[in-house]
C-alpha positions in Angstrom: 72.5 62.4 75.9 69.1 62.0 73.7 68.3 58.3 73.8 69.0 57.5 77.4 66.6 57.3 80.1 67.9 60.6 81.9 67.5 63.1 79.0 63.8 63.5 79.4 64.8 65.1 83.4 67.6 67.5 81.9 65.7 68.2 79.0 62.6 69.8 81.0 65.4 71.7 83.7 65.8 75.3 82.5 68.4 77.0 81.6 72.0 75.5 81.3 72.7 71.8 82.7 76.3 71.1 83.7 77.5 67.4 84.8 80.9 66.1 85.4 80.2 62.7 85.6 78.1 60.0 85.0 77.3 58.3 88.0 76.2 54.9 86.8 73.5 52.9 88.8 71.6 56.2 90.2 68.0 57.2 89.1 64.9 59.7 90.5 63.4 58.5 93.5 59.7 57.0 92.6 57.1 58.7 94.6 55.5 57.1 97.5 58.1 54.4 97.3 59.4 53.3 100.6 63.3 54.7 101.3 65.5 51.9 102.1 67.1 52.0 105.4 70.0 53.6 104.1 67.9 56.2 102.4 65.8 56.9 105.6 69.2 58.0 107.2 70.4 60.4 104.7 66.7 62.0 104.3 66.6 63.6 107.7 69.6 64.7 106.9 69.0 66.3 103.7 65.4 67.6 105.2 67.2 69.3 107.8 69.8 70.7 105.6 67.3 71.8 103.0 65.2 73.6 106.3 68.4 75.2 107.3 69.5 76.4 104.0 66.0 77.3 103.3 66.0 75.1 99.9 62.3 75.4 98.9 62.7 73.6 95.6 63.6 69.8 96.5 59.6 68.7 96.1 58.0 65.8 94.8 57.8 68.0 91.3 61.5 68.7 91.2 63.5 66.3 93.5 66.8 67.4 92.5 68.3 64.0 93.6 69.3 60.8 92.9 69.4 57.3 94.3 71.0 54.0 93.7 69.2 52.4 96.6 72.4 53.2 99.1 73.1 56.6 98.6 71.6 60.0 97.9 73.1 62.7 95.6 71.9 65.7 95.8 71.5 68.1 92.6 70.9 71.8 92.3 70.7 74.4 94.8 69.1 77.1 93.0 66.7 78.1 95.3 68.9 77.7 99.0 69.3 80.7 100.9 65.8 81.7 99.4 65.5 83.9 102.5 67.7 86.0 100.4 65.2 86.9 98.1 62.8 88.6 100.8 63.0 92.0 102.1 65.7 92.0 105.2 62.6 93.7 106.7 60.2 90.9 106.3 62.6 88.2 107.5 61.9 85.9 110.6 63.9 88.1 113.6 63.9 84.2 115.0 64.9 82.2 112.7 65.8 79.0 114.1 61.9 79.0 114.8 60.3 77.6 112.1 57.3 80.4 110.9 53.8 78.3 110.0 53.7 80.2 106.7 57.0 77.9 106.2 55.9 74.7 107.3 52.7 75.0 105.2 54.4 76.8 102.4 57.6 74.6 101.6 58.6 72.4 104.0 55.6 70.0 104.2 56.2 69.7 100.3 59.8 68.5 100.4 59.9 65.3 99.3 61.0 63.7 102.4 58.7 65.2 104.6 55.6 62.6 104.5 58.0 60.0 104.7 59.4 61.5 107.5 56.5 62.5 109.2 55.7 60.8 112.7 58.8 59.1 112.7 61.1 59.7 115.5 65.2 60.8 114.5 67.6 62.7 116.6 68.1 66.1 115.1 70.3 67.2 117.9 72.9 64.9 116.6 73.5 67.3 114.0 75.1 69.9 116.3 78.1 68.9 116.1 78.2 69.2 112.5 76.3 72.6 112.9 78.9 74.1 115.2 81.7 73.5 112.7 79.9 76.7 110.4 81.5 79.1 112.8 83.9 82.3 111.9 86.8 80.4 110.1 84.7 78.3 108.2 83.0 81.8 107.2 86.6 83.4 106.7 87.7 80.3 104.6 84.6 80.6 102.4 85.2 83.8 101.5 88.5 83.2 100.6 87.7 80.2 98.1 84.3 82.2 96.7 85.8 83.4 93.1 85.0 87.9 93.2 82.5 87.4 90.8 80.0 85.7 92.9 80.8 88.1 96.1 77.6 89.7 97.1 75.9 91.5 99.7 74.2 87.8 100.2 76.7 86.0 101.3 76.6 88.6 104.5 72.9 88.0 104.9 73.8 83.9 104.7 76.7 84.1 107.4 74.2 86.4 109.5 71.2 84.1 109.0 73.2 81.3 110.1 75.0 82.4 112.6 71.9 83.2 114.4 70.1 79.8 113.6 73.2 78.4 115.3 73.1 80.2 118.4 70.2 78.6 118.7 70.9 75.3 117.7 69.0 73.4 120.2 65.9 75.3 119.4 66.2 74.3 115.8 66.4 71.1 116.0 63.8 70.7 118.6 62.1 72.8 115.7 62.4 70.1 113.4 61.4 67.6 115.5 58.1 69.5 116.2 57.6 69.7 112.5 58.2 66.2 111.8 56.2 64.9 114.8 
């Protein structure tokens, strides 16, 4: 990889890099450069995800995605389900409502979020979607998760979902407060 353009990003990610593909044509985003349409789409999309999975590490430092002008791909999820990593006791008991320590902490720093900000989408269109993380897809999950990487966490994830989906419409009426 030393020579090309791309070894400079891998070579500053810690620990071990995996990739199982070139995919030719796609680069890092350039900050404060305007999304495309196309982009714009896919970036309340990946905001919202990001919020829902609690993915506090897709900033302007570390984008962990890349662009050919058309499409996204997105890169490492190290830090989703961070809510994991906090004391059951000092979770949210709500939360599909986003906490201000959250909004101010991480999620005005994804690197969406000031191109997103004051724009108007539809976030409810993404219950549909939403509702399809219900018991079988949990069930199937489990099944296809290899018994290494089966943890008391993946109980805390279906749980903290679960409840963010029950109040779907409160979520996304969430991010559109946030984004407003």
């Amino acid at each position: 990889m030393k020579g090309r353009d791309e070894y400079g990003m891998v070579s500053r990610s810690l620990g071990r890099n995996f990739g199982s593909s070139y995919e030719q044509g796609f680069r890092e985003f350039i900050t404060g450069q305007p999304l495309t349409d196309a982009e714009k789409e896919q970036a309340y999309l990946i905001f919202a995800f990001d919020v829902l999975l609690n993915n506090v590490d897709r900033n302007a430092t570390k984008q962990n995605m890349l662009t050919n002008g058309q499409q996204i791909m997105l890169l490492d999820h190290e830090l989703g389900f961070s809510f994991t990593q906090v004391f059951s006791f000092l979770r949210s008991p709500e939360p599909w409502l986003l906490q201000p320590n959250d909004v101010s902490g991480w999620i005005e720093k994804h690197y969406f979020f000031p191109q997103l900000r004051g724009q108007q989408f539809d976030f409810t269109t993404l219950t549909p979607a939403l509702q399809r993380l219900d018991g079988q897809f949990w069930q199937a999950a489990r099944q296809h998760i290899p018994p290494t990487w089966r943890t008391p966490e993946i109980d805390d994830i279906e749980a903290y979902i679960s409840q963010v989906l029950a109040h779907v419409s409160s979520f996304t009426q969430e991010l559109n407060r946030v984004t407003q």
